[in-house]
C-alpha positions as CSV (number, residue, x, y, z in Angstrom):
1,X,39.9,157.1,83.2
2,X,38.0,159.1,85.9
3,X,37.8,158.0,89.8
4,X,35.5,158.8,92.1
5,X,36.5,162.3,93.9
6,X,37.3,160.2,97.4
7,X,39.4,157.8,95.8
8,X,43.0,158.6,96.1
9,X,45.4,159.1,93.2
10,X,48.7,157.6,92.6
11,X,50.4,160.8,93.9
12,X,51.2,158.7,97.1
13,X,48.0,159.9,99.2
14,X,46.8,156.4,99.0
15,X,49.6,155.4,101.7
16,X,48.6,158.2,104.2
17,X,47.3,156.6,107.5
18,X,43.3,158.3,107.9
19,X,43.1,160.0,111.0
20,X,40.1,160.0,112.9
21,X,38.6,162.9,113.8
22,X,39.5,164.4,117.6
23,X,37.3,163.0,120.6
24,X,38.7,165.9,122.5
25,X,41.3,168.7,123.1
26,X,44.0,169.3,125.6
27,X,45.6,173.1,125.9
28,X,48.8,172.7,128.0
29,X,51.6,175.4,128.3
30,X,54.8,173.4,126.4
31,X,58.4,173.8,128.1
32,X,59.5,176.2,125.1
33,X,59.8,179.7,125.6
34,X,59.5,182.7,123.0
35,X,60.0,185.9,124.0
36,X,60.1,184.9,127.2
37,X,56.9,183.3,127.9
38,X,55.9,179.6,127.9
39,X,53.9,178.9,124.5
40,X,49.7,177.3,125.2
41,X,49.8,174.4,122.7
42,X,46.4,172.5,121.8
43,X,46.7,169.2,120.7
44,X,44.1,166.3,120.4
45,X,43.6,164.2,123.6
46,X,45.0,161.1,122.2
47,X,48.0,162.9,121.5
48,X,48.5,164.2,124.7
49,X,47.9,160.7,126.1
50,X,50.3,158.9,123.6
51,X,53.3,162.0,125.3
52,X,55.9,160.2,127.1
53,X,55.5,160.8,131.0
54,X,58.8,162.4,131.4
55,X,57.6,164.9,129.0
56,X,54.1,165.4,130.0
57,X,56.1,166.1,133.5
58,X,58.1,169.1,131.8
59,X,54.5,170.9,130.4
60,X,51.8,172.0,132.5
61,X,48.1,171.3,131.7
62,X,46.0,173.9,131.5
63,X,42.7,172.3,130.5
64,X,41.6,168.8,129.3
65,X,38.2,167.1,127.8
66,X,37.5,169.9,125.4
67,X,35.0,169.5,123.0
68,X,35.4,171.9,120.5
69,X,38.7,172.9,118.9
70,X,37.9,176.2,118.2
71,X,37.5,176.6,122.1
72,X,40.4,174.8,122.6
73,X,42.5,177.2,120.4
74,X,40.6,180.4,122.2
75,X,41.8,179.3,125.6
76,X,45.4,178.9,124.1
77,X,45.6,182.5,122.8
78,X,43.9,183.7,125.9
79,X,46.1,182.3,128.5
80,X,49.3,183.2,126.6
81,X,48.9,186.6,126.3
82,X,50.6,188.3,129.1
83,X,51.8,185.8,131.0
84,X,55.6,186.1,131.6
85,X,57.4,183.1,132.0
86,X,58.0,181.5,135.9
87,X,61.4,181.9,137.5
């Protein structure tokens, strides 16, 4: 039996949740270091809004209510490089 090439399988994709696609993007500097520098994260906006405020608290925002992703992730790479970490 064939299906339909957007139908799932019974491989267990058929229980995945569909996400929609991104109505914007959020690059934030997260409270981990590496090397001694904060990491810029991107992450959908509804992500970001769905972080717990305590958490939100420990990150700083570097940029909300971007449209494009690939943006997003050029701002990211941008602002981490060369930026040591606070004191």
């Amino acid at each position: 039996m064939t299906r339909p090439a957007n139908q799932a399988t019974s491989s267990g994709r058929e229980n995945m949740k569909r996400k929609r696609p991104a109505t914007g993007w959020v690059v934030y500097e997260s409270s981990v270091h590496v090397k001694g520098r904060r990491l810029a994260v991107v992450c959908p906006q509804d992500e970001w809004d769905a972080l717990p405020v305590d958490l939100r608290r420990s990150c700083v925002l570097i940029r909300a209510g971007i449209t494009n992703e690939g943006e997003a992730e050029r701002l990211a790479r941008s602002h981490s490089v060369g930026r040591p970490r606070a004191a």
